[in-house]
C-alpha positions, 0 to 999 in steps of 0.5 A: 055082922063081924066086929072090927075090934083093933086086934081085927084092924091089925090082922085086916091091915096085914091081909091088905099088905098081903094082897097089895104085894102079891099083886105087885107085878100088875102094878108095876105093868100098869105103872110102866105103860106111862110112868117109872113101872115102880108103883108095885115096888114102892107099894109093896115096901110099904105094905111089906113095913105095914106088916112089921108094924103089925108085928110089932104092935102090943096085943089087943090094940085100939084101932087108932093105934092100928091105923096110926103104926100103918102111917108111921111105917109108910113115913120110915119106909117109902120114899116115893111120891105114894109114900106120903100119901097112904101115910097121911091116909093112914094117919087120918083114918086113925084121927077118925077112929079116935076113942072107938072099941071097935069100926063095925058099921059102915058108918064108921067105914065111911068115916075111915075112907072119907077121912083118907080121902081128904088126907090124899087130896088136901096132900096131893092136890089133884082134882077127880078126873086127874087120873089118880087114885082118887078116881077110883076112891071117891065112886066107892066112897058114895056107893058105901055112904048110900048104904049106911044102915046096911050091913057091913060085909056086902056094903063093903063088897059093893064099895070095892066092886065101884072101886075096881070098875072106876080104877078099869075106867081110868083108862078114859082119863088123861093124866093131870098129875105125876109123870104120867101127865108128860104124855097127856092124851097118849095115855089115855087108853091105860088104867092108873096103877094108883087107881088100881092098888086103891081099888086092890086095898078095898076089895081085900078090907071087904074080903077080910070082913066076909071072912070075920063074919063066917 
């Protein structure tokens, strides 16, 4: 089982701002058949900001830290309605990593997820089913609590897995929320951008705990 000390949180968080900006153009495609076409952009400054955190943290971190110059990097960088929302996300994640050397166990995972999830919401008030970000986060969240005491790289694996078939699902949904909800059921039939970068962060947080462990 890899451990996640705060140095490794840092290097996770720069790999997951890597990976959102190299997927900035399907983003901004998927963002573009119902809304401003500007969710890649506005991801790709945060997580762009991420990395200069990262850069600029002092060595061996805690993971709070790690977590909470994340958030302070999206409050400074993103304007756009996303921006706030991963700061909150952030900021929570580091409240639930107060006190710990290190997130190694999918129950600090859940913990971390969770804990972004209630931020996101309470934040942004929208309800599953709205066609947002939470969608695709809430399916992955239960899929890696039912695997608590399992280990952590392929728990992590299965939860981005649920993740990138809820966000595909979103295609079924009709916005609530956003620009988006203008056009009601004329976008039903396009996948959420929102719901696609969550499921994009999962996957590169799992891939860059298989690369620990080898």
């Amino acid at each position: 089982m890899p451990t996640l000390t705060g140095d490794s949180v840092r290097l996770l968080l720069d790999q997951v701002a890597i990976d959102v900006e190299s997927n900035k153009d399907l983003l901004c495609d998927l963002d573009g058949e119902v809304g401003d076409g500007d969710h890649g952009v506005s991801m790709t400054i945060g997580m762009r900001a991420v990395r200069r955190a990262m850069d600029d943290l002092a060595p061996d971190p805690s993971v709070e830290q790690a977590f909470q110059a994340a958030s302070d990097a999206y409050a400074i960088e993103v304007g756009a309605t996303i921006g706030p929302l991963y700061e909150v996300a952030f900021a929570a994640a580091a409240q639930a990593c107060s006190g710990k050397a290190d997130v190694s166990s999918v129950s600090d995972w859940v913990q971390i997820y969770q804990a972004m999830f209630d931020a996101i919401q309470q934040l942004g008030g929208a309800e599953l089913g709205d066609k947002t970000l939470l969608d695709s986060f809430h399916p992955a969240i239960e899929k890696l609590a039912s695997l608590e005491g399992q280990d952590l790289v392929p728990s992590l694996e299965q939860a981005a897995v649920t993740a990138r078939q809820a966000a595909e699902a979103t295609k079924e949904l009709k916005p609530m929320k956003g620009r988006a909800s203008r056009l009601a059921d004329r976008a039903v039939g396009y996948q959420d951008a929102g719901a696609t970068s969550l499921a994009i962060i999962l996957e590169s947080v799992a891939a860059f705990a298989a690369h620990v462990r080898s």
